[in-house]
C-alpha positions as CSV (number, residue, x, y, z in Angstrom):
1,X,0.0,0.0,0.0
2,X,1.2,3.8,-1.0
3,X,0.5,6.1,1.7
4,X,0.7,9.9,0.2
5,X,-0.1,13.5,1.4
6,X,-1.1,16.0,-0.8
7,X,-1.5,20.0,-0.8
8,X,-5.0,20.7,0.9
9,X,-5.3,23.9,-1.7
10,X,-6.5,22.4,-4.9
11,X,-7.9,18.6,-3.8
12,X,-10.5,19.3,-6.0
13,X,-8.4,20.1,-9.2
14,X,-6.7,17.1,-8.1
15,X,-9.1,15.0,-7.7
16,X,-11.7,16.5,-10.3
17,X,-15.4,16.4,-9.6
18,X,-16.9,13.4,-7.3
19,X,-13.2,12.4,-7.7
20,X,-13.2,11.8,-11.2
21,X,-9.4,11.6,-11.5
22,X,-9.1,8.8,-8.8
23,X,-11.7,7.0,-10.0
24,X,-9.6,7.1,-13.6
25,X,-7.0,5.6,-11.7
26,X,-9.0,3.0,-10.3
27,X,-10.3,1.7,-13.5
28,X,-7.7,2.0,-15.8
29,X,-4.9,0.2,-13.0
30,X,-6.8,-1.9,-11.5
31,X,-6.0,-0.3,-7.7
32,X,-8.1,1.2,-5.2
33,X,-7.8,4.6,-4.2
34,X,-9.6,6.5,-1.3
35,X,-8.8,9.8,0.1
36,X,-9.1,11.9,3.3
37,X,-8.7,15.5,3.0
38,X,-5.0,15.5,1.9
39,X,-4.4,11.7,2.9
40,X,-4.6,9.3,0.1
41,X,-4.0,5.4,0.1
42,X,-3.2,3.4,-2.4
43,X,-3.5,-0.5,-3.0
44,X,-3.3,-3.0,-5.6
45,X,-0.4,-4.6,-7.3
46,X,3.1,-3.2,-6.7
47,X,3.4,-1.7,-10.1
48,X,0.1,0.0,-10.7
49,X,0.2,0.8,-6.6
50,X,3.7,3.3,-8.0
51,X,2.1,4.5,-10.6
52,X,-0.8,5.6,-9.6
53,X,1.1,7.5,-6.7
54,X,3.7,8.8,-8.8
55,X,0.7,10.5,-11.2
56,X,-1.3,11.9,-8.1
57,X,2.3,13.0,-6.0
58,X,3.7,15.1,-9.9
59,X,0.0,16.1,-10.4
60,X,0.2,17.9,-6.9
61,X,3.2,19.3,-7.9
62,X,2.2,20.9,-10.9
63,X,-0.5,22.6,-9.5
64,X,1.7,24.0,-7.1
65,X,3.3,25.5,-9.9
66,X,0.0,27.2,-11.0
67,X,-0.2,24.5,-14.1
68,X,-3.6,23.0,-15.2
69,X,-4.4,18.8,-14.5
70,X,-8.0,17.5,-15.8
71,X,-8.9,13.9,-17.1
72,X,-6.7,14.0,-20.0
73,X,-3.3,14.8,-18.4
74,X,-4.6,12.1,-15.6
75,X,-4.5,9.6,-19.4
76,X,-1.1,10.4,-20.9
77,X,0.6,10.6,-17.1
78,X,-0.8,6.8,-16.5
79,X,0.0,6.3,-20.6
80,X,3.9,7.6,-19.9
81,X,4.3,6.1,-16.8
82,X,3.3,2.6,-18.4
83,X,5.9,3.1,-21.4
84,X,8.6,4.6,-18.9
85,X,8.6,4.3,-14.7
86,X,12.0,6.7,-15.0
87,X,10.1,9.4,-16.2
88,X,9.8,12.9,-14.7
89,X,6.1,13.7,-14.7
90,X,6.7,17.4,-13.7
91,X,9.4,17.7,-16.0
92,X,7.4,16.1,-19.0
93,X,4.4,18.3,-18.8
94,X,6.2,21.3,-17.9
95,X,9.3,21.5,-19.9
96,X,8.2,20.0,-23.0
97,X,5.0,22.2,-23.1
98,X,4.2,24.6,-26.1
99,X,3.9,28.3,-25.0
100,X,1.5,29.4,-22.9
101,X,0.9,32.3,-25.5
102,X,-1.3,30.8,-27.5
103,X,-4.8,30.6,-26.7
104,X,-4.3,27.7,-25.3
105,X,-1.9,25.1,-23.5
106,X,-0.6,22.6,-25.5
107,X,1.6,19.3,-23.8
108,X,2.8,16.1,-24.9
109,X,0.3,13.3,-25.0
110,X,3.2,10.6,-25.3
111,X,6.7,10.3,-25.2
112,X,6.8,10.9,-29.2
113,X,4.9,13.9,-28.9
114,X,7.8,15.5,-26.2
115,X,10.3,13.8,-28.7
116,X,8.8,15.4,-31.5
117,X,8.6,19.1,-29.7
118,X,12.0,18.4,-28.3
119,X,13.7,17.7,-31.4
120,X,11.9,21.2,-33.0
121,X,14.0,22.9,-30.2
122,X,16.9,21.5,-31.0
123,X,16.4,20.8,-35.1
124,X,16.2,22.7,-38.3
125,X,14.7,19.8,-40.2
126,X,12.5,17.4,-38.3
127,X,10.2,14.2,-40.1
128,X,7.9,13.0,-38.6
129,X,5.7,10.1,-39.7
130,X,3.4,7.8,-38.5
131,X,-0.7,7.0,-38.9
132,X,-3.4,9.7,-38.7
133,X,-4.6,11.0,-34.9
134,X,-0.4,11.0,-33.2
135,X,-1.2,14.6,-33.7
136,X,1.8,15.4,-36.1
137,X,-0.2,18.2,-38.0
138,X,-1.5,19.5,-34.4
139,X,1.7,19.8,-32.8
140,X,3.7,21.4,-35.9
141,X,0.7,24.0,-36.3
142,X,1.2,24.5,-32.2
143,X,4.9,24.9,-32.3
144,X,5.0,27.5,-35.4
145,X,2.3,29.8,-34.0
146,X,4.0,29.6,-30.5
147,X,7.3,30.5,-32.6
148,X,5.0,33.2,-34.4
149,X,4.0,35.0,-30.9
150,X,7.1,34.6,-29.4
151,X,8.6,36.7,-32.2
152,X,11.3,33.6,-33.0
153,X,9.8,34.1,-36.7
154,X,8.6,36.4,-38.8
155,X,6.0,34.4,-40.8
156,X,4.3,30.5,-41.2
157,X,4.2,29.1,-44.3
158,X,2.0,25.6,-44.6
159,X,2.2,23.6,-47.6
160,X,1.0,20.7,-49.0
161,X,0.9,18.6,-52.6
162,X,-2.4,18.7,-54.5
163,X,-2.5,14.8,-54.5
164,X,-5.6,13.1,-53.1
165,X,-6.8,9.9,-53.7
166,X,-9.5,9.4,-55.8
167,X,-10.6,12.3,-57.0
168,X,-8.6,14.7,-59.5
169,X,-8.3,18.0,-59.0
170,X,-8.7,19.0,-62.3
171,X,-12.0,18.5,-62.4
172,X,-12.9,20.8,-59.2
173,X,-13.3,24.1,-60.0
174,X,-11.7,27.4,-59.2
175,X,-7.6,27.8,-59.6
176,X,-5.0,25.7,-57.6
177,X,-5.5,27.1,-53.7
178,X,-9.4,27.0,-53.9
179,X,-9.0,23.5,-54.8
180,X,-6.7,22.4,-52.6
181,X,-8.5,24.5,-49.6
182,X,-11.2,21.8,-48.8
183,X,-7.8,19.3,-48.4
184,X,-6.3,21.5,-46.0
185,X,-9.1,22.1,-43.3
186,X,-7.2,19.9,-40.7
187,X,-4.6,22.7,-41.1
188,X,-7.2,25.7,-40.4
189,X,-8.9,23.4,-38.0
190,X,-5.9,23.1,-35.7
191,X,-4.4,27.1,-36.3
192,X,-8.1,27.9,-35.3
193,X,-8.5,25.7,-31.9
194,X,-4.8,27.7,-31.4
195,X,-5.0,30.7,-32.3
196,X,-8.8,31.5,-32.8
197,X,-10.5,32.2,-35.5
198,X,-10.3,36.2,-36.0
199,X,-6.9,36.1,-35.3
200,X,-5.9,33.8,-38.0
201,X,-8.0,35.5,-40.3
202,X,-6.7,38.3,-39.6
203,X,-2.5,36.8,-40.0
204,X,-3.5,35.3,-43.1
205,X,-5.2,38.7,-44.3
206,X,-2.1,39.8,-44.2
207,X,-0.2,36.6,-45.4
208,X,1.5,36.5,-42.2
209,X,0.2,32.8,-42.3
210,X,0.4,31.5,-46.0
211,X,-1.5,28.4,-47.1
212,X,-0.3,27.1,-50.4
213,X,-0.3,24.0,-52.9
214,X,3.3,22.5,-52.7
215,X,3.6,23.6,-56.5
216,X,3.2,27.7,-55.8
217,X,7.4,26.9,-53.8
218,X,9.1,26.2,-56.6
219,X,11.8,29.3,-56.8
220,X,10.8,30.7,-53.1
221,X,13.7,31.1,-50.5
222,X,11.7,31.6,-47.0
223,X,13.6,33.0,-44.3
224,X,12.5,34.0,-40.6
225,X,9.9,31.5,-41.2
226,X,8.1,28.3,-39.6
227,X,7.6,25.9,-42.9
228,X,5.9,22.8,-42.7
229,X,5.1,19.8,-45.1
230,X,2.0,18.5,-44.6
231,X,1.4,15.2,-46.5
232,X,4.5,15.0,-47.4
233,X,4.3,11.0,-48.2
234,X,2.3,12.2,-51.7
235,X,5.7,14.3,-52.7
236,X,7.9,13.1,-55.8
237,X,11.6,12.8,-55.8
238,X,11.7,16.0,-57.7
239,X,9.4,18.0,-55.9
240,X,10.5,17.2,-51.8
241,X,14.2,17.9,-53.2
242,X,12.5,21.3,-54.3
243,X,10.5,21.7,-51.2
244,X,14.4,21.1,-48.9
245,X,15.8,23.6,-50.7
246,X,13.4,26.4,-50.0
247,X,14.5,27.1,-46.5
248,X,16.2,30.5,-45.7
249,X,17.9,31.8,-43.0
250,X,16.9,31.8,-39.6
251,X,13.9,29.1,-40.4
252,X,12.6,25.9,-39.5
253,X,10.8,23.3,-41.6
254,X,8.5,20.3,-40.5
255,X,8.2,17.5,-42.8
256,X,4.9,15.3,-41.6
257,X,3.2,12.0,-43.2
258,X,2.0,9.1,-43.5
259,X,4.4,6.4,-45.7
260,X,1.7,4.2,-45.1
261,X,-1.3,6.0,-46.9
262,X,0.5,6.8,-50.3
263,X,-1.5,8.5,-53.2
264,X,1.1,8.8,-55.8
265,X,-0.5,7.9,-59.1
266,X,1.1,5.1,-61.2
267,X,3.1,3.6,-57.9
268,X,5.8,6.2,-58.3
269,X,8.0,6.4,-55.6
270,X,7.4,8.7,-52.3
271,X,9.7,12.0,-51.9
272,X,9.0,11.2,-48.3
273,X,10.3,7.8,-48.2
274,X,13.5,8.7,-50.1
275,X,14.2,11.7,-48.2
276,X,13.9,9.5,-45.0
277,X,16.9,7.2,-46.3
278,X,18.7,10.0,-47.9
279,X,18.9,12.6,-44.5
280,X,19.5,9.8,-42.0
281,X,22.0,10.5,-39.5
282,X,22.6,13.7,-41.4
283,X,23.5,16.8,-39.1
284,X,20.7,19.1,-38.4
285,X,18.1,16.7,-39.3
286,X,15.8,15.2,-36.7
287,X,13.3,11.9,-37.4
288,X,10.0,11.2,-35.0
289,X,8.4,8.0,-36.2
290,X,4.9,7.5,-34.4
291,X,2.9,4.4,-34.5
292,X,-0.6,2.9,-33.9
293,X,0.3,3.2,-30.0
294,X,0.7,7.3,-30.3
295,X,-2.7,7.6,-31.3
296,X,-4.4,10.7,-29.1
297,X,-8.0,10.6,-30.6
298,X,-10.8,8.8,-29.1
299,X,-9.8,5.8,-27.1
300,X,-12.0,4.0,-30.0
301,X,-9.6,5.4,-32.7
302,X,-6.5,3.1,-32.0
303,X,-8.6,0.5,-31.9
304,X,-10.4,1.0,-35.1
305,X,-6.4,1.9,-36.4
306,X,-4.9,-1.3,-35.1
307,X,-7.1,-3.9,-36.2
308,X,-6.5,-2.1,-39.8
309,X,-3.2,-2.3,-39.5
310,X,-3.8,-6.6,-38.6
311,X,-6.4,-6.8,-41.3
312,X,-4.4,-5.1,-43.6
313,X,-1.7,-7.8,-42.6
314,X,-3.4,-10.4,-43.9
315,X,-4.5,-9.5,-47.0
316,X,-1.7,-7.5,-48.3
317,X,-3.5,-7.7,-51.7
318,X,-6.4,-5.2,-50.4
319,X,-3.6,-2.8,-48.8
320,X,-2.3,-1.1,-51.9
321,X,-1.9,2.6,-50.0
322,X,-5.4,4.1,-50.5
323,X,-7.0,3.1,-47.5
C-alpha cells in the first residue's frame, strides 16, 4: 500500500469532480484509491500501486506550480508512466509544453509527442511520420504559432501537394489554392482551436500565415519562417528535393506523413520515403516516427487503427496505400 499526502489547496483540481481523476485511476490500473482530506492510500499490485502514486504525487506538484491537471493529463501521465517508470512527470508536462501564448496550453500526450517538440528545439529539419490522430499536424501547427508570438519568426508558411486519392483536382473548380483548400481544413482546424479564428483570419489577411499547394514553392527562399510539409508522403523525388531547398535563414521546416497512406498515381515512388533514407543520420536533421500506440483521438480510434493495420496484414492484396 502507497501512503501519500497532498496540498489541501487544490484537492478538488486534483481529484476533479466526485473524484473523477481517482476514479480514472481505479479503472484503468486496477488499484483502489480513497482519500481523506490530503491523505490518500493506495492499494493494488506493486506496479500499478507506484504509478498511480507517482501520477497523483507530480500532479500535486504541478498545481503548485499554477499548471492546469484535468482527465486528459490524468491519461497520458498513467500512458507515460506505463511506457517509462523513470520518467519525470513534472518535467514532462512542464518542460516539453508549447507556449503558454497561445490561446491555449498545448503538452505532450506521449513520449513521441515530447520527442517530436523536443527535437523542434533543437532541429532545423524534423520528419515526422506515423498513422493519422499522433497529432503530427497538431503539434507542428502549435509549435509554429508559439514561434509566431514569441517573435522567434517572422512568418508560417504551410504547404501541401495537391495529390488526393481518388478524385482529381482538375475537375474541381476554381484555380490551384481553392481547390486544394477543402484538403487542407485539418490545417485551419488546428491554427483555429490555437490561435482562434479572427486572429488567423486576420494573420493570413495579411499573409503572415500563408496556405499554399506545394507547387506555388518552386523558386521561393523563406527566411524567418516556420515551414511545414503536410502530407508530405504524396511528394515526388523532384518535388520534396525542391520543397528542402526552399529554406532561408533563420527558419525551421516540419516535414509530416504518413508512408503508409500513399496517393502517388502510377506507384511512383514517395519524396517522403526517399528523403527519410537520404537525410538519415545527417547533421541538423531530426526523425519522429509515431505508430498505432501514439494515437491521441478517441480511445475507440486506435482501436479501429490497429485492427487495420492486422487486417491489412493479412491480405496484403487489399492494402495497396489508398486506404
Amino acid at each position: 500500500m502507497q501512503r501519500l499526502t497532498v496540498s489541501e489547496c487544490h484537492l478538488e483540481q486534483l481529484f476533479g469532480t466526485r473524484d473523477e481523476n481517482l476514479r480514472y485511476l481505479e479503472e484503468r490500473l486496477g488499484v483502489t484509491v480513497s482519500a481523506r482530506g490530503p491523505e490518500v492510500q493506495v492499494s493494488g499490485g506493486e506496479n500499478e500501486e507506484l504509478i498511480a502514486s507517482r501520477v497523483i504525487q507530480s500532479f500535486d506538484r504541478i498545481l503548485a506550480t499554477g499548471g492546469v491537471v484535468s482527465k486528459e493529463e490524468y491519461r497520458t501521465g498513467v500512458r507515460v508512466l506505463e511506457e517509462d517508470l523513470e520518467i519525470d512527470l513534472v518535467e514532462f508536462f512542464l518542460d516539453a509544453s508549447i507556449a503558454s501564448s497561445l490561446r491555449r496550453f498545448v503538452t505532450p500526450r506521449n513520449l513521441n509527442q515530447r520527442l517530436f517538440i523536443q527535437s523542434v528545439a533543437s532541429h532545423d529539419y524534423v520528419f515526422v511520420t506515423g498513422p493519422a490522430g499522433t497529432g503530427k499536424t497538431y503539434l507542428a501547427v502549435a509549435m509554429a504559432a508559439a514561434a509566431l508570438m514569441d517573435k522567434q519568426v517572422r512568418r508560417i508558411v504551410l504547404v501541401r501537394p495537391a495529390v488526393e486519392a481518388g478524385e482529381r483536382l482538375g475537375f474541381l473548380p476554381g484555380d490551384l489554392v481553392e481547390k486544394i483548400n477543402p484538403y487542407l481544413r485539418p490545417v485551419y482546424d488546428a491554427l483555429y482551436d490555437i490561435l482562434g479564428y479572427e486572429k488567423v483570419s486576420k494573420l493570413l489577411d495579411r499573409q503572415v500565415i500563408e496556405i499554399a499547394p506545394l507547387a506555388f514553392m518552386r523558386g521561393r527562399t523563406l527566411n524567418d519562417a516556420f515551414i511545414i510539409l503536410d502530407e508530405a508522403q504524396n511528394t515526388t523525388h523532384e518535388q520534396m528535393k525542391m520543397f528542402l531547398t526552399r529554406m532561408g535563414f533563420h527558419s525551421k521546416t516540419v516535414i509530416t506523413g504518413d508512408i503508409t497512406q500513399i496517393d502517388l498515381p502510377g506507384a511512383r515512388p514517395s519524396g517522403l520515403v526517399e528523403a527519410l533514407d537520404i537525410f538519415e543520420g545527417a547533421e541538423g536533421f531530426a526523425f519522429v516516427r509515431f505508430t498505432h500506440r501514439d494515437v491521441v483521438r478517441h480511445p475507440l480510434v486506435q482501436h479501429v487503427v490497429d485492427r487495420y493495420a492486422r487486417w491489412e496484414k493479412k491480405t496484403p492484396s487489399r492494402n495497396n496505400g489508398q486506404s
